[in-house]
Backbone of each chain as nested JSON, in Angstrom:
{
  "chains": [
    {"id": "A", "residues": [
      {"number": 1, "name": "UNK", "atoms": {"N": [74.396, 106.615, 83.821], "CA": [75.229, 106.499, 85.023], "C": [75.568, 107.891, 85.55]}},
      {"number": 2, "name": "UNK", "atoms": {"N": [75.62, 108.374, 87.096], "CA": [75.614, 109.34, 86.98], "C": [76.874, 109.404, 87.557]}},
      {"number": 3, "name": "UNK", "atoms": {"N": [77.494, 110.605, 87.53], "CA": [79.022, 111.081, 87.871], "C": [79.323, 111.702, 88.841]}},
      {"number": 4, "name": "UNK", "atoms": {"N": [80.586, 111.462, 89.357], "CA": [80.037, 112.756, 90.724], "C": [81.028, 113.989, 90.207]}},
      {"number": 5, "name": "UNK", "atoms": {"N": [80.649, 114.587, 90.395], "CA": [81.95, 115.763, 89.946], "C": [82.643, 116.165, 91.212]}},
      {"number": 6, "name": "UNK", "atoms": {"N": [83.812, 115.444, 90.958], "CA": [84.845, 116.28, 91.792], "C": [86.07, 116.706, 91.35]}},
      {"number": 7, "name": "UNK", "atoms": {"N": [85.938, 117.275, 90.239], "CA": [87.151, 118.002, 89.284], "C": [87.642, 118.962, 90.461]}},
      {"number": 8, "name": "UNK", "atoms": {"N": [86.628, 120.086, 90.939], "CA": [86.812, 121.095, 91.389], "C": [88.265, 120.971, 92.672]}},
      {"number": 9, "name": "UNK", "atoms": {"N": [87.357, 119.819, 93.472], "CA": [88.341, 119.381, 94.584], "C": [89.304, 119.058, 94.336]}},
      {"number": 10, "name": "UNK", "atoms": {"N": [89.141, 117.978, 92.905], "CA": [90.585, 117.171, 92.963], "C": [91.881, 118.204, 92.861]}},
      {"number": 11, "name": "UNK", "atoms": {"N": [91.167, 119.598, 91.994], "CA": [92.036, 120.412, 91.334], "C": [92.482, 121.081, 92.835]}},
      {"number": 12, "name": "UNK", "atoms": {"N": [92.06, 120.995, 93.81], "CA": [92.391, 122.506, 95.152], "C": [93.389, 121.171, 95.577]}},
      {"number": 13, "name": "UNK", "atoms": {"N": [93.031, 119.799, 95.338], "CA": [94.162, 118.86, 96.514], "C": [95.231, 119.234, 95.798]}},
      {"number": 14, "name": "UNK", "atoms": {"N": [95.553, 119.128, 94.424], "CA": [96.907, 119.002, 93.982], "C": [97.331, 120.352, 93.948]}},
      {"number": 15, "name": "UNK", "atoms": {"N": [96.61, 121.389, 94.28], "CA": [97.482, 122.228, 94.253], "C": [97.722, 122.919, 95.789]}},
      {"number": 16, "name": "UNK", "atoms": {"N": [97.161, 122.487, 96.853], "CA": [97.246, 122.249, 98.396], "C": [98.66, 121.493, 98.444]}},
      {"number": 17, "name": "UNK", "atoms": {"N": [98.2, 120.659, 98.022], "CA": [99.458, 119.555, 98.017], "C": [101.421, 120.103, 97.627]}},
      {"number": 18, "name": "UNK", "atoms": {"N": [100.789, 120.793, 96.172], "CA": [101.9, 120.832, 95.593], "C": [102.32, 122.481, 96.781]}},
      {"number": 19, "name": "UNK", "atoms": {"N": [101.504, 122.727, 97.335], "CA": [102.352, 124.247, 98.081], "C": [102.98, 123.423, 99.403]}},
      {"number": 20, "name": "UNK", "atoms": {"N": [102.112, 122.218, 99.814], "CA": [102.719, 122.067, 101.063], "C": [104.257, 120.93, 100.808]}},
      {"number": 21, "name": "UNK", "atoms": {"N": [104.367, 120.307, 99.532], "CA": [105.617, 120.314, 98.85], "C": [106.765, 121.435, 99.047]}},
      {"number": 22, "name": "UNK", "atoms": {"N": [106.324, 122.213, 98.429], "CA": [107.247, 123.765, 98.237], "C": [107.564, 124.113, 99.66]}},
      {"number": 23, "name": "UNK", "atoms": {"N": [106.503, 124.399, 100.366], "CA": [106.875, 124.468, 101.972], "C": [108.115, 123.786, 102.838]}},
      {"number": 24, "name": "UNK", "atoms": {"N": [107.473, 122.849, 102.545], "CA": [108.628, 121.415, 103.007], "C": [110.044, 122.047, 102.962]}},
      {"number": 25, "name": "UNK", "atoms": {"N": [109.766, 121.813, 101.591], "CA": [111.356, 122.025, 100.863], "C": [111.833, 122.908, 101.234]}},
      {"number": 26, "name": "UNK", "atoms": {"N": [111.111, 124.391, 101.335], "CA": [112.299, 125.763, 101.239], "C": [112.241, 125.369, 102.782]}},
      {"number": 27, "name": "UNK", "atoms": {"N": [111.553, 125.136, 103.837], "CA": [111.88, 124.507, 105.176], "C": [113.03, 124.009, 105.345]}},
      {"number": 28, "name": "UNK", "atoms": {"N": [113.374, 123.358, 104.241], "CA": [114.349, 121.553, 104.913], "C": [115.7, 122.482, 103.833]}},
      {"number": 29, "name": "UNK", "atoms": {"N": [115.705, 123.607, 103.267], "CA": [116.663, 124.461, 102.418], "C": [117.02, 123.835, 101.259]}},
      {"number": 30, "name": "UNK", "atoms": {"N": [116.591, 123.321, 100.478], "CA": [116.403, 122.449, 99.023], "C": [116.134, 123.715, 98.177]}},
      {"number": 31, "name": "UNK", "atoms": {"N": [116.711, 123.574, 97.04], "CA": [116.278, 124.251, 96.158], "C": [115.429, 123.013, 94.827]}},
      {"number": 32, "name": "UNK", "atoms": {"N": [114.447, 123.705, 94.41], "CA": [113.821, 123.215, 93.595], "C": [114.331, 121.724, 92.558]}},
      {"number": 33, "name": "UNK", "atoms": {"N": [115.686, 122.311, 92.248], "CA": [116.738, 121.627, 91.404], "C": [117.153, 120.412, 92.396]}},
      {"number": 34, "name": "UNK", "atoms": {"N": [117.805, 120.755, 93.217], "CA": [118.422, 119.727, 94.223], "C": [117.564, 118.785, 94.54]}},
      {"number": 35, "name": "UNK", "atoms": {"N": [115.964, 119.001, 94.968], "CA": [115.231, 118.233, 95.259], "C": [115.013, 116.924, 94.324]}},
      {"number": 36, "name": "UNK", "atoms": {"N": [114.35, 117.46, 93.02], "CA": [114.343, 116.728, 91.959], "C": [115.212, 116.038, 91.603]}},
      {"number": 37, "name": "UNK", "atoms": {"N": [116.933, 116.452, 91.946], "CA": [117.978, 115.388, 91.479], "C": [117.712, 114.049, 92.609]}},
      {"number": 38, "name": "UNK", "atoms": {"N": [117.806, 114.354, 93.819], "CA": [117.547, 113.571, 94.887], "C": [116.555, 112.918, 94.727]}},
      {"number": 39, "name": "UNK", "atoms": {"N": [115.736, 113.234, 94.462], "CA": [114.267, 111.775, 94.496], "C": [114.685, 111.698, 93.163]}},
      {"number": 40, "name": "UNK", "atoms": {"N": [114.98, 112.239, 91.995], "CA": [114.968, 111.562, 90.932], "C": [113.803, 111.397, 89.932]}},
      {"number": 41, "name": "UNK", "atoms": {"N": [113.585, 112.789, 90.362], "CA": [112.157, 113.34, 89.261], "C": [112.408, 114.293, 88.719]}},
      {"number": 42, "name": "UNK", "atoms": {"N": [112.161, 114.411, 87.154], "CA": [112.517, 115.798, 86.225], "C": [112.342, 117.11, 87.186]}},
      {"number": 43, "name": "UNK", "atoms": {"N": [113.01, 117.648, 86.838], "CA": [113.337, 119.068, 87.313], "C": [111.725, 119.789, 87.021]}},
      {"number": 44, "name": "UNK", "atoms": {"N": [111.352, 119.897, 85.935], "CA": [110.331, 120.387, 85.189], "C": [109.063, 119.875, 85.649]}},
      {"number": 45, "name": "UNK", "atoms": {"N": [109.323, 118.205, 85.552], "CA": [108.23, 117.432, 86.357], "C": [107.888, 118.185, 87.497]}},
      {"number": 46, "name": "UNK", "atoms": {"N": [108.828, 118.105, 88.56], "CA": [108.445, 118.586, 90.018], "C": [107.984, 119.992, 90.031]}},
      {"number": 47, "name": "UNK", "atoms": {"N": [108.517, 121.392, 89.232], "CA": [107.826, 121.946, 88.614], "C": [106.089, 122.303, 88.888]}},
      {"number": 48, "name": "UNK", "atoms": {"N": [106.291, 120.776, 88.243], "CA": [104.399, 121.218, 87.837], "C": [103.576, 120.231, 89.071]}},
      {"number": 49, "name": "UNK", "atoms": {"N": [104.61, 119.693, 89.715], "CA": [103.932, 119.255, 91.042], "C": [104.161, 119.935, 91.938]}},
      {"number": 50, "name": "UNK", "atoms": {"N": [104.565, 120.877, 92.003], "CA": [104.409, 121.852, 93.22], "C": [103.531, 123.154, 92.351]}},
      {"number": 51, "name": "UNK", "atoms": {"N": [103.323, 123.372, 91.416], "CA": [101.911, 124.143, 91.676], "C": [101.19, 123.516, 90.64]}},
      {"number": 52, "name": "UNK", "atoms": {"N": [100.797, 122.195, 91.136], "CA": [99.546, 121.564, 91.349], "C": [99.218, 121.042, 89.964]}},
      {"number": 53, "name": "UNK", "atoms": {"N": [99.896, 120.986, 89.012], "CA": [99.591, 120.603, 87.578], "C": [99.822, 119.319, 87.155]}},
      {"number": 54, "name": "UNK", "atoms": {"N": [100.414, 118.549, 88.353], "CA": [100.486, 117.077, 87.891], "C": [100.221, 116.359, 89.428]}},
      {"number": 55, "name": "UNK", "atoms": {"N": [99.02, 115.142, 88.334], "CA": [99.015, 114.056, 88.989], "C": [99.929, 112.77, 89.708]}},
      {"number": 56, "name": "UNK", "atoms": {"N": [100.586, 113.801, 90.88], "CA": [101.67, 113.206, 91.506], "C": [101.264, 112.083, 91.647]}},
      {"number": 57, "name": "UNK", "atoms": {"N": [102.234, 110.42, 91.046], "CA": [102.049, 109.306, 91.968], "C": [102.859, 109.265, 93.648]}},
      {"number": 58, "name": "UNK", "atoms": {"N": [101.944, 108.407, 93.932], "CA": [102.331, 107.612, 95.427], "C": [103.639, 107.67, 95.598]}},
      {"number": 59, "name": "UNK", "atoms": {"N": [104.819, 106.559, 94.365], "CA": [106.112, 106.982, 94.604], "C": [106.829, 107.957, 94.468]}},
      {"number": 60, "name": "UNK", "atoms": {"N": [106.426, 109.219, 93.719], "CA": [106.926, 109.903, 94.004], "C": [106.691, 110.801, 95.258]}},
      {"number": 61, "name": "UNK", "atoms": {"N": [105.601, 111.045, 96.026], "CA": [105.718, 111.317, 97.07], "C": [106.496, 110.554, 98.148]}},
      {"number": 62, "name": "UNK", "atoms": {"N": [106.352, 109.104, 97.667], "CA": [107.407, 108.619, 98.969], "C": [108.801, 109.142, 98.643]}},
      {"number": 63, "name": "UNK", "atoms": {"N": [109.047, 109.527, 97.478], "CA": [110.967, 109.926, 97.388], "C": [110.71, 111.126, 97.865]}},
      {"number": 64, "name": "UNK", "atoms": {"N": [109.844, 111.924, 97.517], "CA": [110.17, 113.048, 98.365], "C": [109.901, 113.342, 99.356]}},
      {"number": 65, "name": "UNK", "atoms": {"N": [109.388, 112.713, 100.129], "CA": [109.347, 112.561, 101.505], "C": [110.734, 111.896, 101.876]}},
      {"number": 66, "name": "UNK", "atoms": {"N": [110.797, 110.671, 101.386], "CA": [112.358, 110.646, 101.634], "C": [113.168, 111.056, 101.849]}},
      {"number": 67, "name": "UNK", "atoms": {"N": [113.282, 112.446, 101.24], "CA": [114.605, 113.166, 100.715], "C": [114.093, 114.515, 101.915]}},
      {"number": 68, "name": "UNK", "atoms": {"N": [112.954, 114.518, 102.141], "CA": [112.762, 115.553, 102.574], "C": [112.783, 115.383, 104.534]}},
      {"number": 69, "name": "UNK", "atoms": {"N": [112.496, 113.835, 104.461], "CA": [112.598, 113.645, 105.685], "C": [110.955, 113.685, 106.67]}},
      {"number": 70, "name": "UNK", "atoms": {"N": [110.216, 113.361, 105.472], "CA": [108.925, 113.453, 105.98], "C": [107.854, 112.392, 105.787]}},
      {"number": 71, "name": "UNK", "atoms": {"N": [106.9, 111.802, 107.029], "CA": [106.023, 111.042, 106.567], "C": [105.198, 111.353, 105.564]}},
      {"number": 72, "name": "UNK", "atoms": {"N": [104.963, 110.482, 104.419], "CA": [104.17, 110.583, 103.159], "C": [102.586, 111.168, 103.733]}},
      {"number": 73, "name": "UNK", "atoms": {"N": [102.147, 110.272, 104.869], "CA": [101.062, 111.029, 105.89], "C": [100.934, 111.997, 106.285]}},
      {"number": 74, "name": "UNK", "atoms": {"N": [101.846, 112.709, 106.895], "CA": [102.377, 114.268, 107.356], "C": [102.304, 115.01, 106.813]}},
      {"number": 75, "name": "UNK", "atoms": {"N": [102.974, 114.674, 104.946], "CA": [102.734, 115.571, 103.897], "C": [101.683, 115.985, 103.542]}},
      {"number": 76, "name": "UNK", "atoms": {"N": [100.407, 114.833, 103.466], "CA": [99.055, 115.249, 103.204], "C": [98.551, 115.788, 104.511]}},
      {"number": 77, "name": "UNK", "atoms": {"N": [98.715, 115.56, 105.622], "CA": [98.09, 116.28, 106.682], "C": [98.704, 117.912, 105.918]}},
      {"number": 78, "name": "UNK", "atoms": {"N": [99.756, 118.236, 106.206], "CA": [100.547, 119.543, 105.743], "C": [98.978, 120.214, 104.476]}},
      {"number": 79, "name": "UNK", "atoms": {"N": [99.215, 119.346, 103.078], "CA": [98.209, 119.682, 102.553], "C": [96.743, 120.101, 102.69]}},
      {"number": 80, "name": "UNK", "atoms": {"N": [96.036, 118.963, 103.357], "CA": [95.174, 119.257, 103.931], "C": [94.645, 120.063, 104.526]}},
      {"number": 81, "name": "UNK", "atoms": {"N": [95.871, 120.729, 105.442], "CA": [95.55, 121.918, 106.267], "C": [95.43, 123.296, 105.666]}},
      {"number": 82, "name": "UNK", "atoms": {"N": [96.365, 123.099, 104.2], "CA": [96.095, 124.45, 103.549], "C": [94.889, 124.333, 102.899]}},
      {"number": 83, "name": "UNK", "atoms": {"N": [94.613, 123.111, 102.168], "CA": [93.672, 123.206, 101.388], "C": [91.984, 123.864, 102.139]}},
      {"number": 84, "name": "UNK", "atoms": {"N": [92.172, 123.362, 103.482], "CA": [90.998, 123.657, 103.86], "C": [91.562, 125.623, 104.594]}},
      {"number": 85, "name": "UNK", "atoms": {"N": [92.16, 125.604, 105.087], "CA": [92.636, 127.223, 105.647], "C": [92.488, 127.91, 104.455]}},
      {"number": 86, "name": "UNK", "atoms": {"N": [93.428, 127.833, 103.246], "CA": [93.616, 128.991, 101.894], "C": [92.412, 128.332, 101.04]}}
    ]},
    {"id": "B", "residues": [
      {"number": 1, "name": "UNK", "atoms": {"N": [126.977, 109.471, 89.313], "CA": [126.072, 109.93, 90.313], "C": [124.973, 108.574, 90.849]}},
      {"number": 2, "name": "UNK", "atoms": {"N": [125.224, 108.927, 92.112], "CA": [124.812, 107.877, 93.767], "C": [123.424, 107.893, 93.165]}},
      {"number": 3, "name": "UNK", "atoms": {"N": [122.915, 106.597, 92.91], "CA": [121.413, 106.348, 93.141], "C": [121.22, 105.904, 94.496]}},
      {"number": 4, "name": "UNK", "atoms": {"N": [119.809, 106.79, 95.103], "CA": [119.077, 105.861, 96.308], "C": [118.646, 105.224, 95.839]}},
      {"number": 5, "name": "UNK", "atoms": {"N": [118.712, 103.713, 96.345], "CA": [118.092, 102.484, 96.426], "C": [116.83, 102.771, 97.364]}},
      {"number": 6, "name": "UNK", "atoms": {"N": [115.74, 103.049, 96.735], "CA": [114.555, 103.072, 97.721], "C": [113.599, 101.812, 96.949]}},
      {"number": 7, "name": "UNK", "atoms": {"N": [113.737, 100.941, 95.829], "CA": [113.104, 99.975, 95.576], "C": [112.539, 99.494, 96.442]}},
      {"number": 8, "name": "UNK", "atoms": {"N": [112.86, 98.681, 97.159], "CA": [112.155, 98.066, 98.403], "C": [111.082, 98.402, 99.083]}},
      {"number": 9, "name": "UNK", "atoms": {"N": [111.817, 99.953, 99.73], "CA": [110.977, 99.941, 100.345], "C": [109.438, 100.954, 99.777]}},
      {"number": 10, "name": "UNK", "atoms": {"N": [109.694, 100.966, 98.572], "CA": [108.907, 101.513, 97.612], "C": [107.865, 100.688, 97.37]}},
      {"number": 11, "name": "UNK", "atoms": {"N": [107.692, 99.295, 97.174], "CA": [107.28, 98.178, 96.931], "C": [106.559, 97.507, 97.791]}},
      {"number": 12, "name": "UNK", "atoms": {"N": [107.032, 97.957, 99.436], "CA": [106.618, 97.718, 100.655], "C": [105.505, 98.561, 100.846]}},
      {"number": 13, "name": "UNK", "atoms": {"N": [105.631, 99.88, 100.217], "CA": [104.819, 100.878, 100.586], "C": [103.479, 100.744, 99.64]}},
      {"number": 14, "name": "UNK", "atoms": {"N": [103.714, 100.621, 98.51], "CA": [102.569, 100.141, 97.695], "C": [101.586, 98.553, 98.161]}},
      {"number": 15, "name": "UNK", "atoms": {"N": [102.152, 98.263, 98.492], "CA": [101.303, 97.122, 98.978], "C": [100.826, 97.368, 100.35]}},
      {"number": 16, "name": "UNK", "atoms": {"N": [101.672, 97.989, 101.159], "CA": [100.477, 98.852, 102.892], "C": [99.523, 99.146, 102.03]}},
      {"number": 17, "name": "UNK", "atoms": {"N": [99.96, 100.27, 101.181], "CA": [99.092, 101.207, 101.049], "C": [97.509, 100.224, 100.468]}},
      {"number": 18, "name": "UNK", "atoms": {"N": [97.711, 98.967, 99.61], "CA": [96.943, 98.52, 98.826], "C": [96.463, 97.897, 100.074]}},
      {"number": 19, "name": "UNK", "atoms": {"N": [96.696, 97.244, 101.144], "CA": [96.195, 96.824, 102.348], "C": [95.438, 97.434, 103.164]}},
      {"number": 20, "name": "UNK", "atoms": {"N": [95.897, 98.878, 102.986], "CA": [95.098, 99.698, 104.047], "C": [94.002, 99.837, 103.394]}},
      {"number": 21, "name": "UNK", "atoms": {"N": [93.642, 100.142, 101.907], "CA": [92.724, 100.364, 100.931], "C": [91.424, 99.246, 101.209]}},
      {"number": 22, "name": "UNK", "atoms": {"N": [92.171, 98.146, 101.374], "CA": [91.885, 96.485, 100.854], "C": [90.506, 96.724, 102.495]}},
      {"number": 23, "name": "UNK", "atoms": {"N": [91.115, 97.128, 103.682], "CA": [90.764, 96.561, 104.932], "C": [89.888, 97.878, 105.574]}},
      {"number": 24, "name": "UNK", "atoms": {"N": [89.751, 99.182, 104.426], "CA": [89.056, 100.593, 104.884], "C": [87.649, 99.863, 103.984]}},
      {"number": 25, "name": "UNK", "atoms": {"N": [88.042, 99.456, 102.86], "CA": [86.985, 99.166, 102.002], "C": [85.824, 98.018, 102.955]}},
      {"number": 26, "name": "UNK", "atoms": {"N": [86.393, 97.281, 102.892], "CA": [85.737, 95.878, 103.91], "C": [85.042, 96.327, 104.955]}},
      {"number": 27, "name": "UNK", "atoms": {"N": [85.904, 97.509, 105.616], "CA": [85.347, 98.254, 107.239], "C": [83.739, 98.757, 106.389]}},
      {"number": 28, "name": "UNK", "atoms": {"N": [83.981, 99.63, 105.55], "CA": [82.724, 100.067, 105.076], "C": [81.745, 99.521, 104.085]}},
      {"number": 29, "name": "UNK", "atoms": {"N": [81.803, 98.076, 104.044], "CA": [81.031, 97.659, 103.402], "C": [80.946, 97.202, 102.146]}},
      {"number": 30, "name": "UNK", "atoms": {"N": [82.32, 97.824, 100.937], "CA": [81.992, 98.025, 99.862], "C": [82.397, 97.069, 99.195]}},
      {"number": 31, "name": "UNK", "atoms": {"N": [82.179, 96.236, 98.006], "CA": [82.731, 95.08, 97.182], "C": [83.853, 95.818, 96.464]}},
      {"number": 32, "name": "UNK", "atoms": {"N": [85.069, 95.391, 96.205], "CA": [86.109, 95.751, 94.914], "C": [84.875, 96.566, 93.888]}},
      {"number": 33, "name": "UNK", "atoms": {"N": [84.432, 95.944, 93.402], "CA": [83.478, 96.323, 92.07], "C": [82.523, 97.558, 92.724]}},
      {"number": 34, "name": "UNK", "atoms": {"N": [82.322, 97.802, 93.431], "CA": [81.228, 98.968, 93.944], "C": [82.241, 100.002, 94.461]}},
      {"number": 35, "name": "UNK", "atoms": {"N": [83.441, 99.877, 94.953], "CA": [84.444, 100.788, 95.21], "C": [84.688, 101.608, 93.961]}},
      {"number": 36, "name": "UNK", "atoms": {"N": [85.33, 100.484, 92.945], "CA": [85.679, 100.823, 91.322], "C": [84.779, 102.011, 90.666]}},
      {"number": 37, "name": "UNK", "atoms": {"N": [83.764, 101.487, 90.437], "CA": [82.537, 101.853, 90.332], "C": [82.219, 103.279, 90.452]}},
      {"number": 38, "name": "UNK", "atoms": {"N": [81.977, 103.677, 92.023], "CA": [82.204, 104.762, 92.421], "C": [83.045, 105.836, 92.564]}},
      {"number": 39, "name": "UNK", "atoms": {"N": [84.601, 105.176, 92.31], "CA": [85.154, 106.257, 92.227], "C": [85.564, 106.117, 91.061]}},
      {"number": 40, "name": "UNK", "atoms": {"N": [85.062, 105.762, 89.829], "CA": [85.195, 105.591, 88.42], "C": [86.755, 105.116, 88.398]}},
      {"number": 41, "name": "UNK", "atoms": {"N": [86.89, 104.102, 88.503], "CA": [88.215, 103.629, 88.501], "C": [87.955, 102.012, 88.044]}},
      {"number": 42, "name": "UNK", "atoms": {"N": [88.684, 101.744, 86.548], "CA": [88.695, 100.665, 85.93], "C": [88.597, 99.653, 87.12]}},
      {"number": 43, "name": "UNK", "atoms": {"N": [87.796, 98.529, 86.964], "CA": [88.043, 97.455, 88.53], "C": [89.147, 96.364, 88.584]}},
      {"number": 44, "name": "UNK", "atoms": {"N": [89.743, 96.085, 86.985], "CA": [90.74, 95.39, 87.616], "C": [92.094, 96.303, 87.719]}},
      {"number": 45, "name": "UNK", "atoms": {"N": [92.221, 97.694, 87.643], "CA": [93.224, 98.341, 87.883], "C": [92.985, 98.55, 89.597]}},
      {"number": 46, "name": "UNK", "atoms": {"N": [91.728, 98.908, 90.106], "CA": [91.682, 99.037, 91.678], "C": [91.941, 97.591, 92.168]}},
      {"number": 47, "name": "UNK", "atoms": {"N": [91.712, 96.554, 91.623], "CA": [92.384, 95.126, 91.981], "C": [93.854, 95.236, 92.117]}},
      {"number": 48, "name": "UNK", "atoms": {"N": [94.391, 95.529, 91.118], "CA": [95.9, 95.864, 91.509], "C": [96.489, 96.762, 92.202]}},
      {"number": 49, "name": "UNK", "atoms": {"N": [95.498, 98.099, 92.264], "CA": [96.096, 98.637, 93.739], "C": [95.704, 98.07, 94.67]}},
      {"number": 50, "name": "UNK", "atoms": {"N": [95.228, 97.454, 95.315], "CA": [95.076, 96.551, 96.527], "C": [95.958, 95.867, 96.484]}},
      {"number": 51, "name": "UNK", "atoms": {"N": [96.513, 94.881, 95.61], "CA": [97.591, 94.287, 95.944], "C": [98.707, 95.351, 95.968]}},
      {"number": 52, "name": "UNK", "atoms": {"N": [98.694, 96.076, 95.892], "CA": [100.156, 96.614, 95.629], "C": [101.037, 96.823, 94.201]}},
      {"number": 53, "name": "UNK", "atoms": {"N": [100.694, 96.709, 93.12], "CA": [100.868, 96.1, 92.023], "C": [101.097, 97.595, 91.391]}},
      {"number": 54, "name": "UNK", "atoms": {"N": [100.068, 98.332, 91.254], "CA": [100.259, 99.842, 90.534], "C": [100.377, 101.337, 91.432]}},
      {"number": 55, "name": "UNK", "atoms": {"N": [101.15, 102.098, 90.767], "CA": [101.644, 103.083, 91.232], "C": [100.25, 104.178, 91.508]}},
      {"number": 56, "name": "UNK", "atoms": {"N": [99.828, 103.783, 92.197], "CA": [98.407, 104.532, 92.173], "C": [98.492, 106.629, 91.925]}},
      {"number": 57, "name": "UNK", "atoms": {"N": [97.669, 107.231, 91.518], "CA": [97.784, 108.619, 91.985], "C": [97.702, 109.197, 92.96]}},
      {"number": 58, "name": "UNK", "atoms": {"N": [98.099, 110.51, 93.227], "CA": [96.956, 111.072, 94.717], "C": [95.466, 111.129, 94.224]}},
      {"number": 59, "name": "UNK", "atoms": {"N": [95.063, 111.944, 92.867], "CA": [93.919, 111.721, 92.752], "C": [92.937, 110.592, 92.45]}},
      {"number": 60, "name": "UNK", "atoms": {"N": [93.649, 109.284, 92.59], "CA": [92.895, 108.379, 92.426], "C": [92.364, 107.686, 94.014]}},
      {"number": 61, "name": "UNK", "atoms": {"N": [93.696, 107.879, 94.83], "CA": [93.168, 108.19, 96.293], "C": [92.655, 109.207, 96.842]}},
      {"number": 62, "name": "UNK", "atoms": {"N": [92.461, 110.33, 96.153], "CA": [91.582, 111.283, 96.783], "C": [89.967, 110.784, 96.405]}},
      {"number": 63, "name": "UNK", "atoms": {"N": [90.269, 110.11, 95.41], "CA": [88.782, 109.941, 94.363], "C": [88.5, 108.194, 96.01]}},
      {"number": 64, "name": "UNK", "atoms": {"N": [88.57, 107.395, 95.793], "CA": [88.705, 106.542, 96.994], "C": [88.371, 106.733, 98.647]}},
      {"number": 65, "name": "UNK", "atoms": {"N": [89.434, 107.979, 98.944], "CA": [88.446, 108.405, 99.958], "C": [87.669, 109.078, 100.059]}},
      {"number": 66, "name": "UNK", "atoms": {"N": [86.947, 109.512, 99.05], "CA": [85.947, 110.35, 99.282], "C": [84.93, 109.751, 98.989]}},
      {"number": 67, "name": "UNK", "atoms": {"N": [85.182, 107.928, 98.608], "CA": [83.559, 107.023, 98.675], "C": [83.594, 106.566, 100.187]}},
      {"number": 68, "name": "UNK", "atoms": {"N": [85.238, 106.603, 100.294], "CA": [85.281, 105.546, 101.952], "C": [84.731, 106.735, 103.254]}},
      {"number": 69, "name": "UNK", "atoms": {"N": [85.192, 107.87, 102.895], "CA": [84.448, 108.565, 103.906], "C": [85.964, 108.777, 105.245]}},
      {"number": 70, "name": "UNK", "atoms": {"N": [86.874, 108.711, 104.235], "CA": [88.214, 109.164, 104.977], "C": [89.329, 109.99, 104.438]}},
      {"number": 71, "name": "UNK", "atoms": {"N": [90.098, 110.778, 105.225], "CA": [91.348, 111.415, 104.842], "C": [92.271, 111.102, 103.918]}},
      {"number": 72, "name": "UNK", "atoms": {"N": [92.609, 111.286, 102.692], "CA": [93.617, 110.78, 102.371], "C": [94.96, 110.296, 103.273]}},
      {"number": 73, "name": "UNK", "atoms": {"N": [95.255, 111.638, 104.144], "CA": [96.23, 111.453, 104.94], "C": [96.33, 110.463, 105.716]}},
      {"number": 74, "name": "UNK", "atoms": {"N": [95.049, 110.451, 106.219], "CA": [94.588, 108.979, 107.148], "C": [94.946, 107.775, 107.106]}},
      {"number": 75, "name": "UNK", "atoms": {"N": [94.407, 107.836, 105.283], "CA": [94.796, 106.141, 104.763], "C": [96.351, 105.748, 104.73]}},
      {"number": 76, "name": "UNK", "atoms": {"N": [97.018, 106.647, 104.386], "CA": [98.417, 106.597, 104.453], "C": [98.998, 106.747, 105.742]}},
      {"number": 77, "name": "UNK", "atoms": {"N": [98.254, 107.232, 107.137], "CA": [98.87, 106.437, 107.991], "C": [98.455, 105.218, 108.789]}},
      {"number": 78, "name": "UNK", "atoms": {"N": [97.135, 105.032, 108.186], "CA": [97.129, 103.096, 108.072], "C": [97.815, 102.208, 107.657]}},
      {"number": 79, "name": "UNK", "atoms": {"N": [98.138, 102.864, 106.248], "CA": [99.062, 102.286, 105.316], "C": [100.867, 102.049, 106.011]}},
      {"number": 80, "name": "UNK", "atoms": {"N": [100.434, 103.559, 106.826], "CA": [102.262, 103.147, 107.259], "C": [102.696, 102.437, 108.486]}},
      {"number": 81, "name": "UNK", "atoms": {"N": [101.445, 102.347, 109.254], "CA": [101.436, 101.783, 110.493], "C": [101.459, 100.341, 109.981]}},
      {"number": 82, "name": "UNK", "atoms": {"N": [100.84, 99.798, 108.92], "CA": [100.724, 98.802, 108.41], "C": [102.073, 98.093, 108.256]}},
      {"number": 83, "name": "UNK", "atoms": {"N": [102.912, 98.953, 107.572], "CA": [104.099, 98.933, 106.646], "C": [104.849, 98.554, 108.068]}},
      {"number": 84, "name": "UNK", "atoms": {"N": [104.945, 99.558, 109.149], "CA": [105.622, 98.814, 110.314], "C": [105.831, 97.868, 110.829]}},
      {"number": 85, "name": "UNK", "atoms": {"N": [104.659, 97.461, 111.336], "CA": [104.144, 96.56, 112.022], "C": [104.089, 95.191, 111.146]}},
      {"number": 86, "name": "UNK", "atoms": {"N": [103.819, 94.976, 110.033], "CA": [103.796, 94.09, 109.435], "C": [104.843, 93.997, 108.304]}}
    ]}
  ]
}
């Protein structure tokens, strides 16, 4: 069976992702801590989802979009745009 | 300390999202099992993201659209237009 390899990519989305997270936030004036109490994800967790080391689920992007005041869509557009620019 | 109650609409959102999945897949042709398949994703776990059922990843939707031949961001604003409207 053959495989496709997309380690490489998957690895540039989550960490596209996790900057346009960080963005957001110091945008919307959150500190790292505050954020995480508000959606209600380890401190440490979020952490490693903003530079790109965890396989963020779905709900947690919707809380932090929530909290952040942003479409869950928007966020990945946001991503997207770095991933392909940086 | 105040919990958000975002259950709901957390629950709402997983199932767009498994709808939008459900109705991108169909647009392009693909069976549940040939979706699975391709983006190496157990088939009755991609059964339950279609319904709405599991907390899917980003990289398991990045892995998804990149058989469907769409944006992640995209699908999620199918998914949310979905979530509106319906």
């Amino acid at each position: 069976m053959q495989r496709i390899s997309a380690a490489a990519d998957d690895t540039g989305y989550l960490i596209a992702l996790g900057q346009a997270i960080r963005a957001l936030r110091k945008e919307r004036g959150f500190s790292q801590e505050a954020l995480a109490h508000e959606a209600h994800i380890d401190r440490s967790h979020m952490g490693k989802i903003e530079r790109g080391e965890r396989n963020v689920t779905i709900l947690n992007i919707v809380r932090i979009c929530l909290i952040l005041g942003c479409a869950p869509s928007q966020l990945l557009v946001h991503a997207e745009e770095g991933s392909r620019s940086g």
